[in-house]
C-alpha angles and dihedrals in degrees: 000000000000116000113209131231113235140159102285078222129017142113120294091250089049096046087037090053088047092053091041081053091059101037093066099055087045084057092048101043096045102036091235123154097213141357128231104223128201119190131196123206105318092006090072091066093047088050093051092047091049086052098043095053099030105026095153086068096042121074092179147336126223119197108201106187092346120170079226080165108020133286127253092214091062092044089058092044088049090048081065088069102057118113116277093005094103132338101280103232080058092052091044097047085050094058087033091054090045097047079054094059086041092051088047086066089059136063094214089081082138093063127102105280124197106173088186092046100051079042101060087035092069114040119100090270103045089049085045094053078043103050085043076070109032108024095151113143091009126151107244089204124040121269088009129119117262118218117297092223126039120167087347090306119127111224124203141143150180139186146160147248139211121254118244098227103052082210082065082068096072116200082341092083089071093063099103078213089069095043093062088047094057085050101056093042079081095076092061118104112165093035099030096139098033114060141075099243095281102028129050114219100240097046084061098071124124138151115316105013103213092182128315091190102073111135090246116129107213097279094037085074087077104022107251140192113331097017092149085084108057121104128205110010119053108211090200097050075062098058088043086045088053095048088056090045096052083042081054095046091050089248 
C-alpha cells in the first residue's frame, strides 16, 4: 500500500497531476501493470482525474465520502466571497482558516496550497464544469449507481451520514470533530438530512454504491482522528472488506 503525497489544498487538475506523477514510480518501482486507487473527500476526484486521463495505470477508483457531485458545505463558503456578502479579507481568512483545519488532517502541509482554489473546486458548480470533463463512473439519475467499468477502470464508492438524533452517536458524541460536523450539517439544504456534515449522501455516488447510509459522520470514514471512541460500524473493517472485494474481483 503506497499513500500518496498530494497538495493538502488545490484544485482537482494540480493535486491529479501530482497522483499521475506517483503512480507511475510506484509502477516502475514495483513492476506493477496498474493501481487500485481509494479516495476520501477531495482525493476521490483526484483519483478519478488520475484514471480518466491515465486508465491503463489505473484497475479501479474508490471514492469514500467523495463530493462526486459537489458538496453543499463549499457552495455556502464560496457564497462568502461574493461581493458585498462579507469584506473580503474576512471571507478569505474564513476559507483560509477552514483549508488549515483540512490540511491538519494531512501530512503534505509543504505542498503548493491554494485555499480558493480547493474551494471552487469543490462547489456544485466547480464539480459540475469537472464531471463535463471527466464523467466516468457517474449516476445518470440522482441518487442512482453509475457503471461499475469505464475504459477498463472499476468504479465504486461508500460514505456516511449523521444521525439525526446526536445521542445515536454513542461515545462518539463526545469527539469535538463530530461536533463540528454536526455544525456545519446545518448549511446543507438539498441533502439536509442526508450528509455527514461536508458531503451530502447522494453527491457522493459513483459507480458501485456499496452503501451511502452508513452512520459515519465525514472523518469517521477513515477513521480520524478519535476513532477509539466510536461505537457499531468500523470504518476500517470497510476498507479490509474492500481489499478482499478488488482480490475477488481479480483487481
Amino acid at each position: 500500500m503506497f499513500v500518496p503525497h498530494l497538495s493538502a489544498t488545490h484544485d482537482n487538475e494540480v493535486r491529479g497531476d501530482q497522483l499521475l506523477a506517483q503512480i507511475e514510480r510506484v509502477l516502475k518501482g514495483t513492476g506493477a501493470n496498474k493501481v487500485n486507487l481509494i479516495g476520501h473527500s477531495q482525493g476521490a476526484l483526484t483519483a478519478r482525474y488520475a484514471a480518466a486521463i491515465a486508465p491503463h495505470s489505473v484497475a479501479s477508483v474508490t471514492s469514500v465520502s467523495g463530493p462526486n457531485h459537489g458538496s453543499e458545505l463549499a457552495d455556502f463558503l464560496r457564497k462568502a466571497l461574493t461581493p458585498g456578502s462579507l469584506p473580503e479579507h474576512v471571507a478569505e481568512t474564513v476559507v483560509t482558516l477552514f483549508a488549515d483545519f483540512l490540511a491538519t488532517l494531512s501530512d503534505n502541509q509543504y505542498l503548493p496550497r491554494n485555499a480558493i482554489a480547493a474551494l471552487n473546486a469543490l462547489t456544485t458548480e466547480g464539480v459540475g464544469a469537472f464531471n463535463d470533463k471527466y464523467p466516468q463512473g457517474l449516476p445518470t439519475t440522482w441518487g442512482g449507481k453509475g457503471s461499475e467499468q469505464v475504459n477498463g477502470v472499476r468504479y465504486y464508492s461508500w460514505s456516511g451520514i449523521l444521525q439525526s438524533n446526536a445521542l445515536d452517536a454513542g461515545f462518539n458524541a463526545l469527539d469535538p470533530f463530530h461536533a463540528f460536523c454536526r455544525a456545519l450539517a446545518g448549511y446543507f439544504v438539498t441533502e439536509g438530512e442526508q450528509n455527514d456534515g461536508m458531503v451530502g449522501r447522494f453527491s457522493s455516488h459513483l459507480g458501485t454504491v456499496i452503501r451511502s447510509d452508513y452512520p459515519l459522520d465525514h472523518l469517521d470514514t477513515i477513521g480520524q482522528p478519535t476513532g477509539q471512541l466510536r461505537t457499531g460500524v468500523d470504518p476500517i473493517e470497510l476498507f479490509v472488506q474492500h481489499a478482499e472485494r478488488l482480490r475477488e474481483a481479480g483487481l
